[in-house]
Backbone as CSV, one residue per row, in Angstrom:
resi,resn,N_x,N_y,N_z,CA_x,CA_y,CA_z,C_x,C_y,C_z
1,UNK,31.430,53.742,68.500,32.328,53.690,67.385,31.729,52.903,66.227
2,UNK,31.048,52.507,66.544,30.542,51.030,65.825,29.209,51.035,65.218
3,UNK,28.274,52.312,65.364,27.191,52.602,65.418,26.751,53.580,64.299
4,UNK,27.809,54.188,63.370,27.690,55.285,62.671,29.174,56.568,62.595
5,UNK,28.788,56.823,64.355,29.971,58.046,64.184,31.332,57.896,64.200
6,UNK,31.517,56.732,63.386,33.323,56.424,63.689,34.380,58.137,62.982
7,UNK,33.279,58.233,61.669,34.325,59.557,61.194,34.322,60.363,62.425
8,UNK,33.091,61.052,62.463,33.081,62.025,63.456,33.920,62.189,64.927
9,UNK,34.042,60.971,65.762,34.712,60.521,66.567,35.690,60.955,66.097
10,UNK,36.686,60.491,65.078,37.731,60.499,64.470,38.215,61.724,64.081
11,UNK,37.329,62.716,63.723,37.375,63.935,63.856,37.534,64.870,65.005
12,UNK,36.816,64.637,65.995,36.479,65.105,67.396,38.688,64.861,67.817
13,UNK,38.689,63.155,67.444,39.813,63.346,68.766,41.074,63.677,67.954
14,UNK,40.993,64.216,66.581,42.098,64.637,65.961,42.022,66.105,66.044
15,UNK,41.255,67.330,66.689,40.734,68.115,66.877,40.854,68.496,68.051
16,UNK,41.045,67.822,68.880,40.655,68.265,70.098,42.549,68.877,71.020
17,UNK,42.017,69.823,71.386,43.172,70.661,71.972,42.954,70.049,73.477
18,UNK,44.049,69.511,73.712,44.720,69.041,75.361,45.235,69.685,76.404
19,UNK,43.962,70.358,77.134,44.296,71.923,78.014,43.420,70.742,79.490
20,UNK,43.909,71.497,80.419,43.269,71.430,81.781,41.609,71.919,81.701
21,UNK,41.567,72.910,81.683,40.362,73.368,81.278,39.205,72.352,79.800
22,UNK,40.072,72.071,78.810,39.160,71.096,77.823,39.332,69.693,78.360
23,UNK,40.215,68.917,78.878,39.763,67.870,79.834,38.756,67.841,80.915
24,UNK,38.645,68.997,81.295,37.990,68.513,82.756,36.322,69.004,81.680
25,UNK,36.499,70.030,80.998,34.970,69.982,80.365,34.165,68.652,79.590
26,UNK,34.799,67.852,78.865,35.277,66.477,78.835,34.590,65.844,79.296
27,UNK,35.164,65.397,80.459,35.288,64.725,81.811,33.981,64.690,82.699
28,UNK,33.789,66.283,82.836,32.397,66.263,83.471,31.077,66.645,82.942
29,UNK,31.413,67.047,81.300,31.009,67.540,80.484,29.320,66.569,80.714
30,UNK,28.356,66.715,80.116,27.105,65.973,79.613,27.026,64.949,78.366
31,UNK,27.259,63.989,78.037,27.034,62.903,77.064,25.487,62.841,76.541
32,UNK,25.034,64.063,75.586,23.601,63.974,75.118,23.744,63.112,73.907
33,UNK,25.226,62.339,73.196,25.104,61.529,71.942,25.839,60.544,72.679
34,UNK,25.672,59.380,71.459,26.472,58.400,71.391,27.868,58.699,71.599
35,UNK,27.706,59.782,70.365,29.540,60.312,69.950,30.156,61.092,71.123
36,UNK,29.246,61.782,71.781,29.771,62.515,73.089,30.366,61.332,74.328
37,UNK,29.856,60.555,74.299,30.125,59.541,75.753,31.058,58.707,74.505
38,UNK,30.910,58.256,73.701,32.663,57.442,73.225,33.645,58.238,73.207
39,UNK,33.508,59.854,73.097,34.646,60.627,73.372,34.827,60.714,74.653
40,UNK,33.989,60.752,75.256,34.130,61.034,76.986,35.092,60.071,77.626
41,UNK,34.546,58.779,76.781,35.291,57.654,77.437,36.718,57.385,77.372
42,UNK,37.092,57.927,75.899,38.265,58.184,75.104,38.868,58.908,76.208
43,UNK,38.400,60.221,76.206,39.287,61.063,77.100,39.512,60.677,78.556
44,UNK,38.798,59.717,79.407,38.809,59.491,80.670,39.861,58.166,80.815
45,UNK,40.006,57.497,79.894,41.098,56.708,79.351,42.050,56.959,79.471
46,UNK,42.533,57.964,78.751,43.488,58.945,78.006,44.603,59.527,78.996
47,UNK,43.317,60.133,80.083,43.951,61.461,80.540,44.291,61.030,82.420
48,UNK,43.628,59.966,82.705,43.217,59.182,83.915,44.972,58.859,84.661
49,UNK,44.892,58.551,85.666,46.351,58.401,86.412,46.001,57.023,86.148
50,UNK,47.124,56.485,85.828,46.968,54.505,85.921,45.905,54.410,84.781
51,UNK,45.481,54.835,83.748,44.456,54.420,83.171,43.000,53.746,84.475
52,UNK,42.909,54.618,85.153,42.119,54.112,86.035,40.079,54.986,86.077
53,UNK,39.896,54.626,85.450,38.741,55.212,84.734,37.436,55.438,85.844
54,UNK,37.752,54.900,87.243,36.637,55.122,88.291,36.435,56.546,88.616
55,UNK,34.986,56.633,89.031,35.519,58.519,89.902,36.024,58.668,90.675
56,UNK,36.826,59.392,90.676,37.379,59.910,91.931,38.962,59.524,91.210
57,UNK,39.137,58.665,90.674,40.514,58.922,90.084,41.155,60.208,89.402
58,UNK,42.073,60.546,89.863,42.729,61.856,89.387,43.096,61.366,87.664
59,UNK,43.518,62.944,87.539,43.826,62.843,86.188,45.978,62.712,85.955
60,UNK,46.246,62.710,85.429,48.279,63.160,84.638,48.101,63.941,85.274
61,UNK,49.490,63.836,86.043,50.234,64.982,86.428,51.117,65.390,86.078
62,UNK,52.486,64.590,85.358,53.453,64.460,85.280,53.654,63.805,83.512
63,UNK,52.370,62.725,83.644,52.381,62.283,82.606,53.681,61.608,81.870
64,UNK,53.627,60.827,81.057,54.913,60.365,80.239,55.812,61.462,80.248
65,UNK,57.309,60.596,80.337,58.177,62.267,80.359,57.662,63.286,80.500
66,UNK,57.238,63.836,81.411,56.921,64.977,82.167,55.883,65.590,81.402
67,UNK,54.695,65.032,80.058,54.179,66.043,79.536,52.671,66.212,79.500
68,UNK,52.799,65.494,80.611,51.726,66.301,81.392,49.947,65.724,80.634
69,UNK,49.111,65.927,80.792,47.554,65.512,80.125,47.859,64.888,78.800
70,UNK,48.805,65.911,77.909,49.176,65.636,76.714,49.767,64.590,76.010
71,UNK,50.954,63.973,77.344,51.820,62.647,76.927,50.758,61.480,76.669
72,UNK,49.672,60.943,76.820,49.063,60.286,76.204,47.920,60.277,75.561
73,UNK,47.562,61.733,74.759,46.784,62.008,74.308,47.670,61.685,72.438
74,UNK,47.352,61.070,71.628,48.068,60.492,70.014,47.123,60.792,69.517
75,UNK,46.966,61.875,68.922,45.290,61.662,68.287,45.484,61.079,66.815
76,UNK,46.680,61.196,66.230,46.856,59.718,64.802,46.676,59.015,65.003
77,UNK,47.460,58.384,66.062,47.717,57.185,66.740,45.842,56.386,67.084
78,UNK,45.118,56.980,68.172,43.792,56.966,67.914,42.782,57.206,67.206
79,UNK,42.920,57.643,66.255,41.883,58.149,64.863,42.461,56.673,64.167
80,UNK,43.694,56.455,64.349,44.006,55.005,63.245,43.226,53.872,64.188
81,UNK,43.343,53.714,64.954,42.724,53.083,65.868,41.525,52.561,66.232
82,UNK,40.693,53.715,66.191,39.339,54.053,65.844,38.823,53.387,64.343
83,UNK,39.625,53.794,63.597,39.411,53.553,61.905,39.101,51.619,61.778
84,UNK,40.070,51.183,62.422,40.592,50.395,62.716,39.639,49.141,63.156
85,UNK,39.049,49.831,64.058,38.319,48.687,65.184,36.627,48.694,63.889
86,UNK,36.506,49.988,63.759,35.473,50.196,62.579,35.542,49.579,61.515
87,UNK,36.468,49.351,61.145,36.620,47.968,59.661,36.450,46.485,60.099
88,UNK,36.291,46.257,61.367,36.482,45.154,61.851,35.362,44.459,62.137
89,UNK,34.263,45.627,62.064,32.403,45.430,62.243,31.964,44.542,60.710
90,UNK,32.661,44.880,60.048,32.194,43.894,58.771,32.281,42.649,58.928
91,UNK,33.195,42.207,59.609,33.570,40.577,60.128,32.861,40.117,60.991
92,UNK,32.494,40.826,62.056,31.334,40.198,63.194,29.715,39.357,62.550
């Protein structure tokens, strides 16, 4: 986040459609960038039972009120977030 691709990131997770199939590509997908593995991480966060980010942890089932991968996927909510932690590199 912190390195360059904060837009892009920011782009990626305001973009990104919340299917079974685009999580698990995600998930097990290949991290050849920076920006690929901070999204990866994003999504394994995100989408994880318990926020529990080890392997072998399952993903939502049920999710917040019943909605499933999606109930904690905010992508405003995280793009502000993102934006966020990125303004904060000037102070370090």
């Amino acid at each position: 986040m912190l390195n360059g691709c904060c837009g892009d990131l920011v782009e990626r997770v305001k973009s990104f459609e919340v299917t079974h199939d685009n999580v698990k590509g995600v998930i097990n997908g290949k991290t050849d960038t920076t920006l690929d593995l901070a999204f990866k991480t994003i999504g394994h966060n995100r989408v994880r039972d318990g926020d529990v980010m080890a392997k072998g942890a399952g993903l939502l089932k049920k999710g917040e009120a019943g909605h499933g991968l999606s109930s904690r996927w905010y992508p405003e909510t995280l793009a502000s977030r993102i934006d966020h932690i990125n303004s904060l590199k000037e102070s370090l």
